[in-house]
C-alpha positions in Angstrom: 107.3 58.6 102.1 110.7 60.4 101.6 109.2 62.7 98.8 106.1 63.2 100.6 108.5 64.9 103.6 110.2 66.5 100.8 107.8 68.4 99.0 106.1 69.0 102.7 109.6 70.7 103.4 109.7 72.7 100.1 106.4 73.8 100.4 106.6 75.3 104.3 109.8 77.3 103.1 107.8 79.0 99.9 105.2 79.5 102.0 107.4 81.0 104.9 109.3 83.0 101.9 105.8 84.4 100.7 105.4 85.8 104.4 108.7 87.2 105.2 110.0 88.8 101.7 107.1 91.1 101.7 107.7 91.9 105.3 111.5 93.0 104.5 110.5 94.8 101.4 108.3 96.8 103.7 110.7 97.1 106.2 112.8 98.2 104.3 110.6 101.0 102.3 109.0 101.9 106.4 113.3 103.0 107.0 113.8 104.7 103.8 110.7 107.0 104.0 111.7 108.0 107.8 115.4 108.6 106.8 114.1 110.7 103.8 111.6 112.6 105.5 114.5 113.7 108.4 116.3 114.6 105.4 113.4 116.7 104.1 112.7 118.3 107.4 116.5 119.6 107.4 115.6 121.3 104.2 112.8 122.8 105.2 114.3 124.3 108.4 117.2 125.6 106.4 114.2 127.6 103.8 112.8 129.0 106.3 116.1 130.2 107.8 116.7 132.0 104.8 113.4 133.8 104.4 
């Protein structure tokens, strides 16, 4: 009954990593594109200053 709980256990917390690692990753990937597109609208205003 022990090793039933234990793979139970094991189980819940692969299936919990499935859900939340992919969930960071595009977190993460969701803050990188808005800090890089800020970065790419500075650029932008700083071309068309020049023109």
């Amino acid at each position: 009954m022990k090793a039933l709980k234990t793979v139970a256990v094991a189980l819940g917390i692969t299936l919990g990593a499935m859900i939340v690692i992919p969930l960071i990753v595009l977190a993460g990937l969701f803050v990188w594109l808005k800090l890089t597109e800020e970065s790419d609208e500075e650029a932008l205003d700083l071309d068309q200053e020049g023109a």
